[in-house]
N, C-alpha and C positions, 0 to 999 in steps of 0.2 A: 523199038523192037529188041527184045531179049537176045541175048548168047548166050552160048555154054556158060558163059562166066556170070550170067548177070539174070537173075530172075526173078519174076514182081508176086507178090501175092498182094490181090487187092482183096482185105476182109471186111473192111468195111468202106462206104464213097466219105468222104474226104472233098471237106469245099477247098477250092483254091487257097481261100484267105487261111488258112489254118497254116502253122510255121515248116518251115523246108528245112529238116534237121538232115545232119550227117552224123552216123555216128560207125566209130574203129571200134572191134572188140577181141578180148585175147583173151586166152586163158594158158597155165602155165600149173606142171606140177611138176617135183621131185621122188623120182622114186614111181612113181603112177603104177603102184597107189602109193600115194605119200604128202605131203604138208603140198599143198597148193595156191596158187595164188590167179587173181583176175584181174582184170584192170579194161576200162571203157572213155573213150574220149566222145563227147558229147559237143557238137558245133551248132549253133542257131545262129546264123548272120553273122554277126562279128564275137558273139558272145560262145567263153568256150569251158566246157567242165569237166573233171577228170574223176573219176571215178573207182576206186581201187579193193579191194581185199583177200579175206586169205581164209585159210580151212587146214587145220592140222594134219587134218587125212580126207584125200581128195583121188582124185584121179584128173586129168587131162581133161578130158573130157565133160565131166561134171562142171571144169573153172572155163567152160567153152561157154558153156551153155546158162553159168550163173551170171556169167560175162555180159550176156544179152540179154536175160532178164533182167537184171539192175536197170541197165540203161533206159531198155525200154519204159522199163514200168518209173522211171523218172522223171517222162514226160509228163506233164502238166496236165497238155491237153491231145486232142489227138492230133494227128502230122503225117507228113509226109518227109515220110523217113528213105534215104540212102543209105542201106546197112552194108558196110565193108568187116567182113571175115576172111580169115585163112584156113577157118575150120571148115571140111567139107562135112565132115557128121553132123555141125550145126546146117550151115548151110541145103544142105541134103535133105537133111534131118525135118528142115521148115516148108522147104519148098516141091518135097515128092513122097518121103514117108507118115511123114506124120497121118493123111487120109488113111492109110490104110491101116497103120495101128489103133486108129478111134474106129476105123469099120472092125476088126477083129477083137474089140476090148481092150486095146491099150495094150498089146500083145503084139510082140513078130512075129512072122511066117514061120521061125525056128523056136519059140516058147517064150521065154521073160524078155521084158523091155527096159534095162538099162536106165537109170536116171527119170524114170516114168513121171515122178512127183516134179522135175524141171522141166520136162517136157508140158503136161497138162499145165503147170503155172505159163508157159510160153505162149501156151494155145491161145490163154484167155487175154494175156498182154497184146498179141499181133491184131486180135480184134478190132480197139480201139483204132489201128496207124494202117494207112497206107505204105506199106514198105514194100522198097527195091532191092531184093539179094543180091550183093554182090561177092564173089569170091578172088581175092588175091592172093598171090603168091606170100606164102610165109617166106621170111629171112631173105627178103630180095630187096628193092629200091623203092619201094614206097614208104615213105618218111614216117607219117599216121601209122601200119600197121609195124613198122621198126618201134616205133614209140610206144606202143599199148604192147608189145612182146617186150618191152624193158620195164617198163610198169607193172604187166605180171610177174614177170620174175621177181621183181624187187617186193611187192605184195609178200610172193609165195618166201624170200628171205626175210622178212619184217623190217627192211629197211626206209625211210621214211619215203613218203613218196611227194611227186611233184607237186610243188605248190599251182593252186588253184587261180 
């Protein structure tokens, strides 16, 4: 049963035997608009990936949203995915607007759609996975999403990042 916090989009059925992934995602910029960076931790069973980069000029938002792209579209095969964000524009963004800007042309209620070209690649990623949204608190006690928020920044500063 869903919460406020946690909501399933199933776009495609998803046999059992297909992998039970978790994946954290962050995104991070300076200035927004400014040099950005993103970073994605990827877990399948004991096996675990990190995922990281950066964009000279970005926006917050945009390294939300590349964040979850990367990862997803990194899977293999398809899954059943536990996606933990702090972004509610992602979050949101997957699990209540997006219908309505493919009914109105890839268009908001109030005129142009923002990142449109991240959004439609997302569309066509969520397809393949059964994914759970989850939404967490940024900057609080969760290890994972402390982690991918230190990862992005360090992306968004060119600093090397975690070994793999």
């Amino acid at each position: 049963m869903a919460n406020k916090d946690s909501f399933s989009l199933f776009s495609a059925t998803i046999p059992d035997m297909f992998p039970r992934v978790i994946i954290y995602s962050d995104g991070s910029c300076l200035g927004n608009p400014g040099r950005g960076g993103w970073a994605a931790l990827i877990r399948e069973g004991a096996n675990e990936r990190i995922l990281t980069g950066s964009e000279a000029q970005s926006t917050n938002n945009r390294m939300e949203l590349t964040a979850a792209l990367r990862a997803l579209d990194a899977l293999k095969q398809p899954s059943h995915v536990a996606f933990y964000t702090d972004s509610q524009y992602l979050r949101r963004g997957i699990t209540e607007w997006l219908p309505g800007w493919r009914a109105r042309g890839w268009k908001r209620k109030g005129g142009k759609l923002a990142n449109i070209e991240l959004w439609q690649a997302l569309e066509q990623v969520i397809e393949r996975h059964q994914i759970h949204w989850h939404w967490v608190k940024g900057h609080s006690t969760n290890r994972d999403n402390q982690r991918v928020d230190r990862l992005a920044k360090e992306a968004m500063l060119g600093k090397a990042k975690e070994a793999n």
